[in-house]
N, CA, C and O atoms as a GROMACS GRO file, in nm:
protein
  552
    1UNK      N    1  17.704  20.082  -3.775
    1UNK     CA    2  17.760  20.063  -3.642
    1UNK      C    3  17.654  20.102  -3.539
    1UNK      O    4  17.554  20.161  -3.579
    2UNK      N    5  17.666  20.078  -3.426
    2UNK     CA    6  17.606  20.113  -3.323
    2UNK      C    7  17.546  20.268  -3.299
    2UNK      O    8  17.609  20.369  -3.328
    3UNK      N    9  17.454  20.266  -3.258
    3UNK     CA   10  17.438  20.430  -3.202
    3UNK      C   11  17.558  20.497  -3.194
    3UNK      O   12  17.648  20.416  -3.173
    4UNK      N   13  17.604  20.625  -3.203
    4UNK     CA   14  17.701  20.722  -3.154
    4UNK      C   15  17.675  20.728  -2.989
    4UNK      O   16  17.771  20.765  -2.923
    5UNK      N   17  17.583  20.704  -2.936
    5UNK     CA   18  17.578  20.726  -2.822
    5UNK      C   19  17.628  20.634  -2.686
    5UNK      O   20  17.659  20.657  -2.569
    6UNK      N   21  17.616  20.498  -2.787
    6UNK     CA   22  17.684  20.373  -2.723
    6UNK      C   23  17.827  20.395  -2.710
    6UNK      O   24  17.882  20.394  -2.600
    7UNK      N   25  17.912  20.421  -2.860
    7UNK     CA   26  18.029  20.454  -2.827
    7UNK      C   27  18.089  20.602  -2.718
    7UNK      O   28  18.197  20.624  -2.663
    8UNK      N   29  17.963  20.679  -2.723
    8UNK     CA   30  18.002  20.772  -2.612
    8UNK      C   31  18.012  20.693  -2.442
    8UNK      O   32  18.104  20.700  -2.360
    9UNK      N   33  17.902  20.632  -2.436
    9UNK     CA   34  17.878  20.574  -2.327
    9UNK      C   35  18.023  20.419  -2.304
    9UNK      O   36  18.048  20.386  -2.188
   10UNK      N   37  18.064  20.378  -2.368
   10UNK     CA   38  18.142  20.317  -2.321
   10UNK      C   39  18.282  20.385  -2.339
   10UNK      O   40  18.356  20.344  -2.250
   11UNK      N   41  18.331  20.454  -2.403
   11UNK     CA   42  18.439  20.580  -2.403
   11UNK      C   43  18.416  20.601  -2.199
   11UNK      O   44  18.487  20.578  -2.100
   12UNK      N   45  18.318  20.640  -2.217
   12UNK     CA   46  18.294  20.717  -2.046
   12UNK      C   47  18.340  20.625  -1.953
   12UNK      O   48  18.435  20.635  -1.876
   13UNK      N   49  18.248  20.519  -1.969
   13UNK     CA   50  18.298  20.379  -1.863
   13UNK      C   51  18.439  20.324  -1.805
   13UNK      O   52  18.476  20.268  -1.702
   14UNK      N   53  18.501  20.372  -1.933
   14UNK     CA   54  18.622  20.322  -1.948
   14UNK      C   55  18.720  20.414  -1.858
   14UNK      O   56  18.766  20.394  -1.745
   15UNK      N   57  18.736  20.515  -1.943
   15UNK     CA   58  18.734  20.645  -1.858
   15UNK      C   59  18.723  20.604  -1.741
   15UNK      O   60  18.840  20.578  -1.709
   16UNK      N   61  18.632  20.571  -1.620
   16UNK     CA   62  18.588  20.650  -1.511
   16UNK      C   63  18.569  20.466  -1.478
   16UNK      O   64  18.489  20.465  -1.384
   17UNK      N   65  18.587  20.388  -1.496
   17UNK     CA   66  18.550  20.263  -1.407
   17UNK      C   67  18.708  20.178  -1.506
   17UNK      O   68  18.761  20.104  -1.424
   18UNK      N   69  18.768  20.172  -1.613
   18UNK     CA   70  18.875  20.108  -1.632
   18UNK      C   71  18.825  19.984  -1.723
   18UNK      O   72  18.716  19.933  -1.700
   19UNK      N   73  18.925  19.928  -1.851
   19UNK     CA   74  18.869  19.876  -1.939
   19UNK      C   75  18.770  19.717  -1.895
   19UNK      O   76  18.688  19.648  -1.956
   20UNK      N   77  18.823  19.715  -1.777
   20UNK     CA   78  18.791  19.574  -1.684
   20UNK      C   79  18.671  19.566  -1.713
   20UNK      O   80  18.631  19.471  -1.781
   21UNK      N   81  18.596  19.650  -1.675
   21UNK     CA   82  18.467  19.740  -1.698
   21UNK      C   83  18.391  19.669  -1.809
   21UNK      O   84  18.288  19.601  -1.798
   22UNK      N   85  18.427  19.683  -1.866
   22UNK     CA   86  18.401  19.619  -2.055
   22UNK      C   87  18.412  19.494  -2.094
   22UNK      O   88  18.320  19.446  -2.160
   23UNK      N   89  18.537  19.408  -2.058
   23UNK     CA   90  18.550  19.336  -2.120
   23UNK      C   91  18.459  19.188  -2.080
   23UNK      O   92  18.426  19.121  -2.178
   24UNK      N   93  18.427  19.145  -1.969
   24UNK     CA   94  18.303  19.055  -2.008
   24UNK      C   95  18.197  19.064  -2.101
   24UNK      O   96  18.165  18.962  -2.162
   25UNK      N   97  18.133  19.178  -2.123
   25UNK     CA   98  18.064  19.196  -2.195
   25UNK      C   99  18.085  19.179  -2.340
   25UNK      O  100  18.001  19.154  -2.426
   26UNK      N  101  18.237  19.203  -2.355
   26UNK     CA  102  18.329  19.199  -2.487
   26UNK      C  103  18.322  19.059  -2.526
   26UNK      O  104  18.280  19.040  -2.640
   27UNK      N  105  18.362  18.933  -2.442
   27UNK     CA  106  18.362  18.868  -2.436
   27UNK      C  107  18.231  18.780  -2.501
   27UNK      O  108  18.253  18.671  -2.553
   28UNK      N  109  18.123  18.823  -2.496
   28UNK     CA  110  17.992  18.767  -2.493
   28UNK      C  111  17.977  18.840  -2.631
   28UNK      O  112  17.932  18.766  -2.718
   29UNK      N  113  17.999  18.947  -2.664
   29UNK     CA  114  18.011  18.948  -2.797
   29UNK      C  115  18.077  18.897  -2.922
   29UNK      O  116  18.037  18.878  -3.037
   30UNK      N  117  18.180  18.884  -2.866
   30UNK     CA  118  18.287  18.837  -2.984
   30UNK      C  119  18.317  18.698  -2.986
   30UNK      O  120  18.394  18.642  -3.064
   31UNK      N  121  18.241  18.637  -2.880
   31UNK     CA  122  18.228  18.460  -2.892
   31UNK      C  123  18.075  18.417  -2.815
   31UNK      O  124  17.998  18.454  -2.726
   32UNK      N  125  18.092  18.321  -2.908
   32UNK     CA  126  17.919  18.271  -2.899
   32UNK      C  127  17.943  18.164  -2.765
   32UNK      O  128  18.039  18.096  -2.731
   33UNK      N  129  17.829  18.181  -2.718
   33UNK     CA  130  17.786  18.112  -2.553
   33UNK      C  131  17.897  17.928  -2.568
   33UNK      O  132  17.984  17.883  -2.493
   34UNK      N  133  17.853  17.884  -2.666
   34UNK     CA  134  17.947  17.704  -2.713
   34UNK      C  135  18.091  17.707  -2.705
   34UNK      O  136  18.157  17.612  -2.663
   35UNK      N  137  18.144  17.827  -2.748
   35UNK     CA  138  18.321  17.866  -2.777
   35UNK      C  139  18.342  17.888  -2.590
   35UNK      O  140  18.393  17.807  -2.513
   36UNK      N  141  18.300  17.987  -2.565
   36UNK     CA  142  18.296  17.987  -2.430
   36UNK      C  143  18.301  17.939  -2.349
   36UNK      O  144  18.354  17.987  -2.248
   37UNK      N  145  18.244  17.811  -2.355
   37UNK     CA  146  18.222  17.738  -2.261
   37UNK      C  147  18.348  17.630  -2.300
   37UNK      O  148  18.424  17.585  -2.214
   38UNK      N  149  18.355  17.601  -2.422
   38UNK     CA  150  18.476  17.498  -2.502
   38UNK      C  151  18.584  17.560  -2.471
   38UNK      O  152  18.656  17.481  -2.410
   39UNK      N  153  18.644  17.685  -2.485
   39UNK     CA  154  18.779  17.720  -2.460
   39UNK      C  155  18.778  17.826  -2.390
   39UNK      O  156  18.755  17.939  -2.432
   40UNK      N  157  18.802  17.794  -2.282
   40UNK     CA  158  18.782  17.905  -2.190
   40UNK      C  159  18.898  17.974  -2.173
   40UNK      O  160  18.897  18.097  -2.166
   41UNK      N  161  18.995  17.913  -2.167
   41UNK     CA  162  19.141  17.967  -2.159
   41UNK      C  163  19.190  18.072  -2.265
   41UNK      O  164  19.251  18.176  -2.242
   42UNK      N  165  19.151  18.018  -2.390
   42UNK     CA  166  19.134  18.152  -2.503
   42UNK      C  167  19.079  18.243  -2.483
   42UNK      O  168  19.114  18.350  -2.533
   43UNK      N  169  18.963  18.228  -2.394
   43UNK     CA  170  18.868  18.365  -2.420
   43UNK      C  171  18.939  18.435  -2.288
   43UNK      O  172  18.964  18.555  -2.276
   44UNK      N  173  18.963  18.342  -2.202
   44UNK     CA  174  19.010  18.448  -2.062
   44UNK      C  175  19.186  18.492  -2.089
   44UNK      O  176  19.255  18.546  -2.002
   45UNK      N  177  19.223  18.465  -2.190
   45UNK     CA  178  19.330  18.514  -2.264
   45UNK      C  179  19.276  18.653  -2.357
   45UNK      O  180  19.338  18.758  -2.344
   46UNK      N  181  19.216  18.649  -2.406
   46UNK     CA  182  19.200  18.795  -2.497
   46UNK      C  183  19.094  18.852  -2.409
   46UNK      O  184  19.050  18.942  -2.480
   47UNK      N  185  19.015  18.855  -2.283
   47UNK     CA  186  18.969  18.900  -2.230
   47UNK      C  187  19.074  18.960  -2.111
   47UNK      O  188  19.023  19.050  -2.043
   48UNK      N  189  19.200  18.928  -2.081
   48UNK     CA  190  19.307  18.954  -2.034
   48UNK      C  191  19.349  19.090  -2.099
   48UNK      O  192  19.379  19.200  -2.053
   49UNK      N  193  19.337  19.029  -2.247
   49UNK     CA  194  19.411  19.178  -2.267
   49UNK      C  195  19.333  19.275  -2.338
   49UNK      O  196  19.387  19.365  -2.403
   50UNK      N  197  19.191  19.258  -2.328
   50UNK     CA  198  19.106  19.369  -2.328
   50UNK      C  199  19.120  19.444  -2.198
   50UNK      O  200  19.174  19.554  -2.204
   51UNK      N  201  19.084  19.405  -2.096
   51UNK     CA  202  19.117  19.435  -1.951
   51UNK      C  203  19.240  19.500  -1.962
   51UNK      O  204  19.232  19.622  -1.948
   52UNK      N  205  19.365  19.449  -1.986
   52UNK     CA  206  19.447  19.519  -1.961
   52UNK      C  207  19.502  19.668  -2.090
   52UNK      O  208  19.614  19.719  -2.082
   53UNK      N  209  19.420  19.704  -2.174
   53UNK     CA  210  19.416  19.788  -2.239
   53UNK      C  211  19.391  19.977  -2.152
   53UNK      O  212  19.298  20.020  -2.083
   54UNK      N  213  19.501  20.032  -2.193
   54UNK     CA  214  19.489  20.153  -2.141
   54UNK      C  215  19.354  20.232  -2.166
   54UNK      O  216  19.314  20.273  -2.275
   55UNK      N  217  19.303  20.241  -2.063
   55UNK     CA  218  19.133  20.315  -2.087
   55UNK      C  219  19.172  20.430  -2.148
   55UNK      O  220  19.077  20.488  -2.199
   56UNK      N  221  19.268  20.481  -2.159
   56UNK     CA  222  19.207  20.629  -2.284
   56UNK      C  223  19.244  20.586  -2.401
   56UNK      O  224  19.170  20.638  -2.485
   57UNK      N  225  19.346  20.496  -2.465
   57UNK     CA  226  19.340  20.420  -2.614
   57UNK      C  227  19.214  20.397  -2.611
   57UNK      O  228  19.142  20.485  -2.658
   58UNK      N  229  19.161  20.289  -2.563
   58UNK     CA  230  19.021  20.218  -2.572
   58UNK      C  231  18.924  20.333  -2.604
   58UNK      O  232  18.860  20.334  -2.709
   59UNK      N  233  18.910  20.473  -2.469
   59UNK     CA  234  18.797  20.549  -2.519
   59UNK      C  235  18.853  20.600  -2.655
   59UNK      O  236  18.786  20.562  -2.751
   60UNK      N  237  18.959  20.675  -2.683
   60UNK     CA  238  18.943  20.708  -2.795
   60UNK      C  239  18.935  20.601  -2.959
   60UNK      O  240  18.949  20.654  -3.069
   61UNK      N  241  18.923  20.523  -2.950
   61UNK     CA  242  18.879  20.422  -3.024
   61UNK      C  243  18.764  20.424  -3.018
   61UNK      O  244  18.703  20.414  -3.124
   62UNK      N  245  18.705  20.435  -2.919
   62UNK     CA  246  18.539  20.431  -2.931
   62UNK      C  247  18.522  20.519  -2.959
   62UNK      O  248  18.417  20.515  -3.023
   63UNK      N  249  18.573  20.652  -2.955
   63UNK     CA  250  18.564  20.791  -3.044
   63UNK      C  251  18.563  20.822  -3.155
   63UNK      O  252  18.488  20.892  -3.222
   64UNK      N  253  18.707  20.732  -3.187
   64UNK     CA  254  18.717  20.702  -3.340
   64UNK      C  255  18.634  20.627  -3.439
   64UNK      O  256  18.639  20.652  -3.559
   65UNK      N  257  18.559  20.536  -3.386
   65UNK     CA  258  18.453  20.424  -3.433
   65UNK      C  259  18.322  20.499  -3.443
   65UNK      O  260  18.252  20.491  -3.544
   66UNK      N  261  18.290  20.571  -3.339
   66UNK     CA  262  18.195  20.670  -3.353
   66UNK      C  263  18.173  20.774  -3.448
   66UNK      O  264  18.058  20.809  -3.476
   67UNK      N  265  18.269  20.823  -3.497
   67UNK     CA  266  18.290  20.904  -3.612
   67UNK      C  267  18.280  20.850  -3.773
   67UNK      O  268  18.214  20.884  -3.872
   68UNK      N  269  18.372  20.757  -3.747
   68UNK     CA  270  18.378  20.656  -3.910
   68UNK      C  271  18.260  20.559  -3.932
   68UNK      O  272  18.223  20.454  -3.879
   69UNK      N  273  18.201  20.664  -4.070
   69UNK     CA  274  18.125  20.605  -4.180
   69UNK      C  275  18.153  20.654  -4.320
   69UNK      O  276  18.122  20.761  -4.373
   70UNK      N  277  18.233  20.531  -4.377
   70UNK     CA  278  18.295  20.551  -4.495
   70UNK      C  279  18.198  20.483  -4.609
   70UNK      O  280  18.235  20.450  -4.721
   71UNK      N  281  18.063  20.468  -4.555
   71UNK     CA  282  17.967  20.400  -4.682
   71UNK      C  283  18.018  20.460  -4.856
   71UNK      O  284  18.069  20.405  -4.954
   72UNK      N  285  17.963  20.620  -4.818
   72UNK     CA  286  17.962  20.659  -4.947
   72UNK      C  287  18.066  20.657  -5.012
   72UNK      O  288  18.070  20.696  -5.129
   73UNK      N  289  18.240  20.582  -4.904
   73UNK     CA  290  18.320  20.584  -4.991
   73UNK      C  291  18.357  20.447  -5.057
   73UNK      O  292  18.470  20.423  -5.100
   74UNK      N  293  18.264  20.369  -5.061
   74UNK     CA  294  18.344  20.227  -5.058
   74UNK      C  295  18.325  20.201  -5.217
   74UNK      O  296  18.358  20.096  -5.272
   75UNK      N  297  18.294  20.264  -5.253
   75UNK     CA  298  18.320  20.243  -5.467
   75UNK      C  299  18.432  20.260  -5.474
   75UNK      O  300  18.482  20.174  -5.547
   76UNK      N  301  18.538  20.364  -5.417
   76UNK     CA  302  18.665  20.420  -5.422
   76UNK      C  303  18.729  20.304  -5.429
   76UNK      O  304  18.817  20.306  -5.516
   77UNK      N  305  18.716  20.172  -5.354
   77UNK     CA  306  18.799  20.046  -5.320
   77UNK      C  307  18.805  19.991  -5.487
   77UNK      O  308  18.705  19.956  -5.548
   78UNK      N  309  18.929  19.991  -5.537
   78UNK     CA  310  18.970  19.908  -5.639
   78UNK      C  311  19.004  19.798  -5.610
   78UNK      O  312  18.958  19.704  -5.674
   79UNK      N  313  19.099  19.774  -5.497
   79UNK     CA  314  19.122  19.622  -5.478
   79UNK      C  315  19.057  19.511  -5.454
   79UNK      O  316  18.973  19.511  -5.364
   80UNK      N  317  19.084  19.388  -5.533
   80UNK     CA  318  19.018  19.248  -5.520
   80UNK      C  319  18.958  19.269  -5.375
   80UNK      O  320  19.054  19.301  -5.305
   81UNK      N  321  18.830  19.266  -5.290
   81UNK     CA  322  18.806  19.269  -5.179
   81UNK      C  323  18.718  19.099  -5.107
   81UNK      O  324  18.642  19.030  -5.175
   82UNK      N  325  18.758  19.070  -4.967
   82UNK     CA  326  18.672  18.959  -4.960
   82UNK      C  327  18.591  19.031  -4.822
   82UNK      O  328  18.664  19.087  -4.740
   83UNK      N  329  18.523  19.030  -4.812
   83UNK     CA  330  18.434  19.041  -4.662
   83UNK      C  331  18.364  18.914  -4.621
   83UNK      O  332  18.284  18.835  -4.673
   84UNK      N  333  18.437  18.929  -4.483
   84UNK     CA  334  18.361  18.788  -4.389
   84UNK      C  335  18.316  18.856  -4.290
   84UNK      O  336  18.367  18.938  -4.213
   85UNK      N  337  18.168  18.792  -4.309
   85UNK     CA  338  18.132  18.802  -4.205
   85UNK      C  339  18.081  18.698  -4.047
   85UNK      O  340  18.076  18.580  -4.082
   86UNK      N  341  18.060  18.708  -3.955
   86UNK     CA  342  18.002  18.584  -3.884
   86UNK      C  343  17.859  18.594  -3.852
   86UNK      O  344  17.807  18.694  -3.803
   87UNK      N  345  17.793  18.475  -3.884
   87UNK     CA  346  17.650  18.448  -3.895
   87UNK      C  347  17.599  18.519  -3.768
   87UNK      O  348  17.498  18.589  -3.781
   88UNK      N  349  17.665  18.508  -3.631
   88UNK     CA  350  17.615  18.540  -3.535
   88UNK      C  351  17.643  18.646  -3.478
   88UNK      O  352  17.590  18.682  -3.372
   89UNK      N  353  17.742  18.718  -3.550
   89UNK     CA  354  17.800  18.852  -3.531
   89UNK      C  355  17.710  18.931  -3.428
   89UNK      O  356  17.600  18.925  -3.482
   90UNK      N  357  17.698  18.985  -3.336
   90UNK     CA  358  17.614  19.086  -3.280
   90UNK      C  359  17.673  19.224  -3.316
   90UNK      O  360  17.605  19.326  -3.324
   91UNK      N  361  17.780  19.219  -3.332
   91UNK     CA  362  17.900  19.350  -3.281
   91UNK      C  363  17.910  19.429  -3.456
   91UNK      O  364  17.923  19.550  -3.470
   92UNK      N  365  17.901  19.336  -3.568
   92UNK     CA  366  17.925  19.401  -3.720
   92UNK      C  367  17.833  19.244  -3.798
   92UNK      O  368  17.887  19.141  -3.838
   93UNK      N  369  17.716  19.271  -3.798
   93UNK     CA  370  17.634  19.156  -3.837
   93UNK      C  371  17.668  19.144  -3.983
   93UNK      O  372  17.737  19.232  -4.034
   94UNK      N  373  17.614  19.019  -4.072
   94UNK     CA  374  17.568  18.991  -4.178
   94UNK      C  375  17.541  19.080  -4.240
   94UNK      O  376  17.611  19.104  -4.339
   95UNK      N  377  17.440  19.159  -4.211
   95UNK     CA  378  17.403  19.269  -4.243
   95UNK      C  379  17.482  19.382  -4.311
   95UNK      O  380  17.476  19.433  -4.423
   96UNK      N  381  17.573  19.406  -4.183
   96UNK     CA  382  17.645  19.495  -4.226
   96UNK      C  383  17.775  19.462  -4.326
   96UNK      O  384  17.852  19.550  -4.366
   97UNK      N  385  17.785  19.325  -4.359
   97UNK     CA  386  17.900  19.255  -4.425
   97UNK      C  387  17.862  19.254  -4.605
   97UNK      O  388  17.935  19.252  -4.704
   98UNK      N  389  17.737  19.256  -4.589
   98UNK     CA  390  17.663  19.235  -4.695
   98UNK      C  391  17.698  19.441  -4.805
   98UNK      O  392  17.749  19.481  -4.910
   99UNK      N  393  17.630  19.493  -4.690
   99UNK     CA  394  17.617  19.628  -4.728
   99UNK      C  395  17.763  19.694  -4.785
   99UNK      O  396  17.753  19.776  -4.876
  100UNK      N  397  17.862  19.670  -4.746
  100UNK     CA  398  18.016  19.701  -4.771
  100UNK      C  399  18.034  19.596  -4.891
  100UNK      O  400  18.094  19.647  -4.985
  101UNK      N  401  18.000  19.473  -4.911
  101UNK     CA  402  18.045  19.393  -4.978
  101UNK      C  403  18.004  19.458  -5.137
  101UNK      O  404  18.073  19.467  -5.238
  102UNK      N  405  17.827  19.506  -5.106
  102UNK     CA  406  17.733  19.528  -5.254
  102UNK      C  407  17.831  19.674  -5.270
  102UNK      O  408  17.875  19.699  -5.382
  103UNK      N  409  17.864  19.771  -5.152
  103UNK     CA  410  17.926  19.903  -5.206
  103UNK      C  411  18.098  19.888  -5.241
  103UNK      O  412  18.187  19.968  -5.214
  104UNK      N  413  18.107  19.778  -5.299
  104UNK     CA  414  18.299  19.744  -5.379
  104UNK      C  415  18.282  19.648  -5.470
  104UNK      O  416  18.285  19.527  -5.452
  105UNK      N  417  18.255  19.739  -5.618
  105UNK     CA  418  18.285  19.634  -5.715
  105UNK      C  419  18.353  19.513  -5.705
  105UNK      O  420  18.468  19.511  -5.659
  106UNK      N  421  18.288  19.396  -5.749
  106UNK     CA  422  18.334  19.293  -5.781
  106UNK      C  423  18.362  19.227  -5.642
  106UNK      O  424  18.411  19.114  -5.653
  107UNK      N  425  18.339  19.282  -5.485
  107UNK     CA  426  18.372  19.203  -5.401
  107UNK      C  427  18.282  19.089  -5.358
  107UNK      O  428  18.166  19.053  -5.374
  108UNK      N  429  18.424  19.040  -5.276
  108UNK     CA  430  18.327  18.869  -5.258
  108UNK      C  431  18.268  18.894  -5.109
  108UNK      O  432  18.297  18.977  -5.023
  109UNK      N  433  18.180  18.797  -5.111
  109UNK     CA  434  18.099  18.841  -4.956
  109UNK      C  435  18.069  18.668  -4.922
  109UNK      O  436  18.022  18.581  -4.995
  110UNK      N  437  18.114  18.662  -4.789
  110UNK     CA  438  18.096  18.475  -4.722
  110UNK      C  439  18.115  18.551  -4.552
  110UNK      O  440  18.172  18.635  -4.483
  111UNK      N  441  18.004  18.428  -4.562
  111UNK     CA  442  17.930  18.443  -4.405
  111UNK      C  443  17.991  18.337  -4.366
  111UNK      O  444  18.000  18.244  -4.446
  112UNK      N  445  18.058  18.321  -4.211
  112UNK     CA  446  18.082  18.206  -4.151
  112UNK      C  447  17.992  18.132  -4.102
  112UNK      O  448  17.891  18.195  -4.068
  113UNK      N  449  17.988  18.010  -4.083
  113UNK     CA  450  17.847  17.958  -4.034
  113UNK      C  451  17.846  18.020  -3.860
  113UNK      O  452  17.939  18.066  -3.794
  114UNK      N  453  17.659  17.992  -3.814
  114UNK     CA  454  17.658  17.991  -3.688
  114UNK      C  455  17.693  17.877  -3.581
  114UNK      O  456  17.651  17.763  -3.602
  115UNK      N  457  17.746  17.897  -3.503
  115UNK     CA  458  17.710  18.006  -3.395
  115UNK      C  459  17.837  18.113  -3.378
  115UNK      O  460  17.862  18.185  -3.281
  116UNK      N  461  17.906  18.100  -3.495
  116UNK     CA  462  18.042  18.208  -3.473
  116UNK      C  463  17.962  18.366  -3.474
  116UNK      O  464  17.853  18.412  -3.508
  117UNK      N  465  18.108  18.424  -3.403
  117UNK     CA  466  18.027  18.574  -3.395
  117UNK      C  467  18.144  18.668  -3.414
  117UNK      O  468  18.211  18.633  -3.511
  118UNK      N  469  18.200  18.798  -3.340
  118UNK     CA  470  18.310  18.839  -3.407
  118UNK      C  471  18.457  18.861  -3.416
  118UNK      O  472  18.522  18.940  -3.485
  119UNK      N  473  18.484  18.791  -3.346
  119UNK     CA  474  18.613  18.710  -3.385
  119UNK      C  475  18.654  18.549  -3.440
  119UNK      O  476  18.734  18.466  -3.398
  120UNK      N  477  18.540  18.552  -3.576
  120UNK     CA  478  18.557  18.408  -3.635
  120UNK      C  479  18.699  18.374  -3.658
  120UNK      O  480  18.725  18.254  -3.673
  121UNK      N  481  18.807  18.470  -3.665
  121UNK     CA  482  18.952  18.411  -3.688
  121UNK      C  483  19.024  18.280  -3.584
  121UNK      O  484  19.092  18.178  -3.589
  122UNK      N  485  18.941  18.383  -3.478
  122UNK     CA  486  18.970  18.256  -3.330
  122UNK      C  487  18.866  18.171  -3.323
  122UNK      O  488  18.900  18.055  -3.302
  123UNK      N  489  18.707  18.199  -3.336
  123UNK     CA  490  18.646  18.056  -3.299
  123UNK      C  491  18.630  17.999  -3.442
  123UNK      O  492  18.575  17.889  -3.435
  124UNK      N  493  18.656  18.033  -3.562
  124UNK     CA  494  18.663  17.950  -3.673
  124UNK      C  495  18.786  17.929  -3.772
  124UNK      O  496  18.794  17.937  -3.894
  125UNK      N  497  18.867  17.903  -3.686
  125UNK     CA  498  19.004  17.963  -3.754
  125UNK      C  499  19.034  17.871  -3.887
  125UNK      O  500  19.105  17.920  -3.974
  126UNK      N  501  18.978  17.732  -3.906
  126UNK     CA  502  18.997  17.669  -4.046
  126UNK      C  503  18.890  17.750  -4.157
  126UNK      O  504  18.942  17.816  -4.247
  127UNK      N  505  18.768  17.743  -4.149
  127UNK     CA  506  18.710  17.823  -4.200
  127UNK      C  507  18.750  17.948  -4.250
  127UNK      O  508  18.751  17.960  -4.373
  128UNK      N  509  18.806  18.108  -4.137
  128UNK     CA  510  18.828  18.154  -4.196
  128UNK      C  511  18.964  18.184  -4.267
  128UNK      O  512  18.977  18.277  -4.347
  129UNK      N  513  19.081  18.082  -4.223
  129UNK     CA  514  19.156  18.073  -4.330
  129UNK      C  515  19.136  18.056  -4.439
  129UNK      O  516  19.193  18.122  -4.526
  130UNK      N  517  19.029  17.940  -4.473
  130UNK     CA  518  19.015  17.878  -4.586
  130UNK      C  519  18.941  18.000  -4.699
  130UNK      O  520  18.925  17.967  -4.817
  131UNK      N  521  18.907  18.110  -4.659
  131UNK     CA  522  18.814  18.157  -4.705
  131UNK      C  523  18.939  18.277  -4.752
  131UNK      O  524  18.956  18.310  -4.870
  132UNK      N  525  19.012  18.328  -4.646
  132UNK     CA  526  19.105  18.400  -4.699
  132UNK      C  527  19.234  18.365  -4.770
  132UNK      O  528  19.319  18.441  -4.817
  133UNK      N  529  19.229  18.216  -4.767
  133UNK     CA  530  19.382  18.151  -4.909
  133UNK      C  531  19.299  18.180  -5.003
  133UNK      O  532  19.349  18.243  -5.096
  134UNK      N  533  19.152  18.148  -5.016
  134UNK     CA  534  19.117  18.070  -5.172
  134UNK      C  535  19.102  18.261  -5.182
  134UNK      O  536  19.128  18.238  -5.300
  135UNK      N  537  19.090  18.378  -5.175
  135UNK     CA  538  19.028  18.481  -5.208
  135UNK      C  539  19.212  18.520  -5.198
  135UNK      O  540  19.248  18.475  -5.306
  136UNK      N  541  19.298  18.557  -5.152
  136UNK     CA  542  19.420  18.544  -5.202
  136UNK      C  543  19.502  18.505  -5.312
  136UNK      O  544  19.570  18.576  -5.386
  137UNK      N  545  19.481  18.347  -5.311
  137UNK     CA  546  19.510  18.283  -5.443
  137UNK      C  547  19.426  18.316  -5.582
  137UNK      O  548  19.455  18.263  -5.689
  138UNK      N  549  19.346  18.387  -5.571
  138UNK     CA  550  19.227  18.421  -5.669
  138UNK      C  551  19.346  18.551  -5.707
  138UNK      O  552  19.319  18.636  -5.793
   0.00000   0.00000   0.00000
């Protein structure tokens, strides 16, 4: 995840300027520049209700996110696991989809194509259905 210091620093923002504060930027993370521009009404829909999120839930979430690293526990995971990740992810990359995937026996690991980023459920929603029936039905 990010620096600890990032999640301090936007905890604060939030805090002291209100989640409003955040969420363009949210926005630009969790959908790639093409989705954006294609559905705008979606994005200014969940950018609605980032914005309208109570700034001390939000900071303490970023508190909470700041704290949790469960690497060394992810052998513990017995269950069938699938990890998706999105190619363009900025926010929980490839990278990091990969690394959780190699630490859980037997899990499956699929990248969405680019230019998705991290909320592929909304800008790739056939895709990542398709990815979570067939790893279900498995």
């Amino acid at each position: 995840m990010p620096p600890r210091e990032l999640w301090d620093e936007r905890a604060a923002t939030v805090r002291e300027q209100g989640t409003d504060a955040l969420a363009d930027a949210s926005m630009e993370r969790w959908f790639s520049d093409e989705f954006r521009a294609e559905h705008p009404d979606t994005v200014a829909g969940i950018r609605a209700m980032v914005a309208s999120t109570p700034p001390e839930g939000y900071a303490a979430c970023c508190e909470a996110i700041r704290e949790w690293d469960f690497r060394d526990r992810l052998g513990e995971i017995l269950a069938p696991t699938l990890v998706l990740s999105a190619a363009d992810d900025p926010s929980t990359s490839p990278e990091h989809g990969r690394l959780i995937a190699d630490g859980i026996a037997g899990a499956r690991f699929v990248v969405l194509p680019a230019p998705t980023r991290h909320l592929a459920n909304v800008e790739l929603p056939e895709a990542f259905t398709e990815a979570l029936l067939k790893h279900l039905a498995a």
